[in-house]
N, C-alpha and C positions, 0 to 999 in steps of 0.2 A: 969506511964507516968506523965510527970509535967504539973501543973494547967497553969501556965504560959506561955504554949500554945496557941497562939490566936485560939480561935473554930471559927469551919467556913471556916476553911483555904479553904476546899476541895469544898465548895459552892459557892465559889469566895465572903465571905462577908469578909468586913473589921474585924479588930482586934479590938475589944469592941464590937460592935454593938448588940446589944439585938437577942436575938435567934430569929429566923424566924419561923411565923407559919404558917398556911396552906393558902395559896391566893385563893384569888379571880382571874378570868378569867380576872378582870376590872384590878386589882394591878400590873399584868406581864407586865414587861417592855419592849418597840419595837426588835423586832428582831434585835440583832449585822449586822452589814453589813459583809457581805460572810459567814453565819451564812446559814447554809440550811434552806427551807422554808419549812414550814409543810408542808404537804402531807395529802389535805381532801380527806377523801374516803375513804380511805386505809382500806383494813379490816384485818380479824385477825391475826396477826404475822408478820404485815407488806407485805401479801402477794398479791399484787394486790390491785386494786380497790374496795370496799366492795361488795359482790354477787361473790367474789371469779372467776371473768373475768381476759382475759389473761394482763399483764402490757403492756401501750403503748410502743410502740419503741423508742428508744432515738434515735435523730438524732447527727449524731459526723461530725464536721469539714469538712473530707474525702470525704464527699458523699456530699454535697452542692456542687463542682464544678463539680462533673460529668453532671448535664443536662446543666453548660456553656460549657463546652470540648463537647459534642454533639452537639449544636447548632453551636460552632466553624467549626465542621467536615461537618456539613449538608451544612454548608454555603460553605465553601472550593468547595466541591463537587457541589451545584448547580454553581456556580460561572464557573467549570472548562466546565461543562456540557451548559451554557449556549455560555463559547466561541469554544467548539468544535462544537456545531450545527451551531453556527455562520459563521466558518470557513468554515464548509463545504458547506455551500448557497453562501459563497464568493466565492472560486474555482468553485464551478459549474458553476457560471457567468461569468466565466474566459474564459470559454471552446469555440473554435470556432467551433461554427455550424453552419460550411459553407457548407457542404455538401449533397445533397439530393439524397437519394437512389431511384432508379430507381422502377417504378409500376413493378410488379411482378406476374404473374396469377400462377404461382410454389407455392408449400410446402414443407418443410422438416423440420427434425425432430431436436429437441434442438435447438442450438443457434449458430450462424455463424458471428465468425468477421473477416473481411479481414482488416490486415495490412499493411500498405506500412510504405516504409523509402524513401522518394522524396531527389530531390537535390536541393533542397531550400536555397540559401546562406541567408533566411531570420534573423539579429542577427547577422551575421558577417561582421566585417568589410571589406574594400580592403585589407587592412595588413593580418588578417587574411584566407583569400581565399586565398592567395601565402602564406603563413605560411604551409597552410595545404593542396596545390597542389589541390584543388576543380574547379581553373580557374573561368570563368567569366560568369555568366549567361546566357544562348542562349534565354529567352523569355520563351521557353518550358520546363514546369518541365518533368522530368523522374522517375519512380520509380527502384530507386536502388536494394530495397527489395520487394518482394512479399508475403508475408504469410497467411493461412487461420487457422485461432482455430476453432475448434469446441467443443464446451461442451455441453454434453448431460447426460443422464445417468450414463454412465461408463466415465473412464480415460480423459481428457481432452485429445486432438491431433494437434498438429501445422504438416501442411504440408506445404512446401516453393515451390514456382513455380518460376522456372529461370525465368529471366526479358528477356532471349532471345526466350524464349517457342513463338515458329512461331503459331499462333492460328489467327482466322478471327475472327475481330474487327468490331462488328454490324456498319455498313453504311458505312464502311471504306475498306473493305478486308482484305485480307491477310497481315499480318504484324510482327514485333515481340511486343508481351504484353506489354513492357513498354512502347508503343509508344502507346498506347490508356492513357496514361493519358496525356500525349501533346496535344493529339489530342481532349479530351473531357473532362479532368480533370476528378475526383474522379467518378465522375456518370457514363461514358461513360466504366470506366476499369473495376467500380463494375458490370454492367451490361455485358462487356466481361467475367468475370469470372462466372458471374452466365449461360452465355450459354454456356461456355466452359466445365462446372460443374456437370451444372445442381442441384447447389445447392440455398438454396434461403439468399441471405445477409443481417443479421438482424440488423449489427453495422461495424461503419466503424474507423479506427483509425490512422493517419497519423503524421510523423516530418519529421522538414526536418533538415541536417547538423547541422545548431545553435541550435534548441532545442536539441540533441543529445550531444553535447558538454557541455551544460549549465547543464543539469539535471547529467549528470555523474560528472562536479567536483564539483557540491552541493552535492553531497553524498561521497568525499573525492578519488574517484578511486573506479574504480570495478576491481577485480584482474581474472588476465588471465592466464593459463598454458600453455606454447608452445612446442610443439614435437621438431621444428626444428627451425631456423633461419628465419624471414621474410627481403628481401629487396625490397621494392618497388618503385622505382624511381616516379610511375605514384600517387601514393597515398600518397608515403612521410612513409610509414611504416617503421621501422629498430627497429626489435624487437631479441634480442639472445633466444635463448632457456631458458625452465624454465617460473616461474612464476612475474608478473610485474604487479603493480599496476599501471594499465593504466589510464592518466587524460583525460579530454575532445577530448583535441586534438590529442592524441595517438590512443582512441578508435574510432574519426574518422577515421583515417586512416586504422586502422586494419579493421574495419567490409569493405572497400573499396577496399583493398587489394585483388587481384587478378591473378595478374602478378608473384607471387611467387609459384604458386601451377601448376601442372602439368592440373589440371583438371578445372583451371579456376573458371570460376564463381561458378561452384559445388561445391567447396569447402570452393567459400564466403559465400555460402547461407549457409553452417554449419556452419560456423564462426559467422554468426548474428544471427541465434537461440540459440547459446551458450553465445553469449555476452548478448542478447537482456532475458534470463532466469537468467546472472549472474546478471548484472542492478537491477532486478527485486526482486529478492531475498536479493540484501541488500537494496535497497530502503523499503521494506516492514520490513526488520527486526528491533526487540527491538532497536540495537542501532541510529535506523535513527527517527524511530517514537516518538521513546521516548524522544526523544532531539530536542527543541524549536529549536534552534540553526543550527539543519540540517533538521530538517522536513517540517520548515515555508520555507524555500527557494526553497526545491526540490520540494514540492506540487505545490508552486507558479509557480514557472519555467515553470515545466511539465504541469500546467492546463494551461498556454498562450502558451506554445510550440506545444500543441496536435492539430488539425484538427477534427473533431467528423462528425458521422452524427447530423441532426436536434433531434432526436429524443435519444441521446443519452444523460445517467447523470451521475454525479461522481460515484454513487453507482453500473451502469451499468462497468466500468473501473474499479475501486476496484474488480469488480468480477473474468473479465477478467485477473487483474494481478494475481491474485490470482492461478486462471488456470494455467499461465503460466509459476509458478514457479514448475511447474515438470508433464510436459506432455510426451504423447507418443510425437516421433519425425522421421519426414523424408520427403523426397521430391518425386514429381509426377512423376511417374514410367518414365524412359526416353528409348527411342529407340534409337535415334541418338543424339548425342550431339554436332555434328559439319554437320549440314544438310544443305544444300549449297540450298539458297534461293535466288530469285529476292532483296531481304531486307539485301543479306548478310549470312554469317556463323552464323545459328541459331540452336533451339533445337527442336525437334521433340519427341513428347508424345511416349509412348507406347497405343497407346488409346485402347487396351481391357483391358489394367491392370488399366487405371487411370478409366476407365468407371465403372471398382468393385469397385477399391477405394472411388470414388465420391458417388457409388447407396449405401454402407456401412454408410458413413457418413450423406446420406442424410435419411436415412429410421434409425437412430440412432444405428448404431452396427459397434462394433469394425470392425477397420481395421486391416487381417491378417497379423501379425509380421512380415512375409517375406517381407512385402509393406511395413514397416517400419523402413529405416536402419539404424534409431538410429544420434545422433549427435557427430562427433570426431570436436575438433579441429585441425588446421593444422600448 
């Protein structure tokens, strides 16, 4: 190899510079910038910290933002948590409880809510009351629909009592059932049915016509399947066979409808347990709860459109709907349905079969399936 060589090349010394001898600790010169830093401790073979303990962890890039993406997520989540409890203290103040259930010396077993559907044009206009054949208010509300749930133990059970059921209206007489709410508003009819019953009423839940219409086209139509043709001149119904996304003022008329069925009102009172279970079932599903856009309205609606008793809360009606989306179903055993009374063509119980029915539901046990005819539409 030639002399003329610069030595040193490979030490990074200059070409000439006198050979380098052994340094001093004091002679080395500052560490290069991004030049790695020693490593004190270290013990033998570079392995670990000296005493041969494990090497500390290195922390890399990746993992410093995971505890902000957590605190992002925590926050999101109290954030959503704080306007849903919110929301629901605001509906529940919504709610009218106007109603006070009558004192009771009775028990029975689970839990009893009597439903009505009044003819309330409360929310409609004059246009709309001739739009939708309702006419003009007479002073006296009526109840259109009659229903009782019961949830207990087993299966929940809605049973529907014709609004013509000739029954005797505590201080009043003999009359037909819708006419104790005329006559005494909500307290007076809940206390007719708890003697007619003999069950004890724990919650009461009331619309009338406008909340009925508002809450169905907040949730875009509730879709209906028809056997046959509706025409109802008195309700405004004209529906063809097949299935139809009925809006507000369609399924007013339909659940009203009564003039198109051979059997009358029996077969309105199936027609509003099937309208009033399909409602109910998309109101509660994914796609309505889950979407600001349809859930903030229909709640609203519905919490100003209900009637409640006093003692009644959001979380008590969550339960109930809940129940409602798929109970046992059917109406109080009838004997006559065309019983010619002082009051007019009414309906007359079978009262030994409605008196099992009633002593079943009130001691909490099923009602025998034969008492049970199930719901068709018509």
């Amino acid at each position: 190899m030639s002399d003329d060589w610069p030595q040193g090349w490979y030490r990074g010394e200059s070409a000439g510079a006198p050979p380098r001898g052994p340094r001093s600790s004091s002679d080395r010169p500052p560490a290069r910038r991004g030049a790695w830093p020693e490593q004190p401790g270290r013990g033998p073979a570079g392995r670990g910290p000296a005493g041969g303990g494990p090497r500390p962890p290195r922390v890399y890039g990746g993992r410093r933002r995971r505890p902000r993406i957590g605190r992002i997520i925590a926050t999101v989540v109290v954030v959503i948590l704080v306007i849903a409890v919110g929301w629901y203290f605001w509906l529940d103040g919504k709610l009218h409880r106007t109603v006070t259930l009558p004192a009771s010396s009775s028990s029975s077993s689970g839990t009893n809510w009597l439903i009505t559907g009044d003819d309330s044009r409360a929310g409609l206009t004059r246009t709309q009351q001739d739009q939708m054949h309702v006419g003009q208010s007479q002073g006296e509300l009526n109840s259109d629909s009659i229903m009782l749930l019961h949830v207990g133990n087993g299966k929940p059970e809605l049973i529907s009592i014709p609004r013509d059921s000739y029954v005797d209206i505590p201080g009043h007489g003999y009359n037909k059932i819708n006419a104790a709410l005329g006559e005494g508003g909500p307290t007076l009819l809940i206390k007719t049915i708890e003697s007619v019953t003999g069950l004890t009423i724990n919650h009461y839940m009331g619309i009338g016509f406008g909340g009925l219409v508002s809450v169905t086209n907040d949730i875009g139509g509730v879709q209906m399947c028809l056997k046959t043709s509706v025409q109802d001149s008195y309700s405004g119904s004209k529906l063809s066979p097949g299935c139809h996304n009925l809006n507000g003022d369609q399924a007013l008329s339909f659940v009203r409808d009564r003039h198109s069925f051979a059997t009358g009102d029996l077969q309105r009172i199936q027609d509003q347990r099937a309208y009033l279970k399909a409602l109910l079932n998309k109101s509660m599903s994914p796609g309505t709860y889950l979407n600001p856009f349809v859930a903030f309205p229909f709640s609203s609606d519905a919490a100003g459109a209900i009637s409640v008793d006093q003692g009644t809360h959001l979380i008590d009606l969550l339960q109930a709907g809940m129940a409602l989306q798929n109970p046992e179903t059917g109406t109080v055993p009838i004997a006559d349905p065309a019983y010619p009374t002082a009051a007019g063509e009414a309906v007359e119980w079978d009262h030994s079969k409605a008196l099992e029915m009633f002593n079943d539901m009130k001691q909490d046990q099923p009602v025998p399936t034969s008492m049970l005819g199930g719901t068709s539409v018509g």
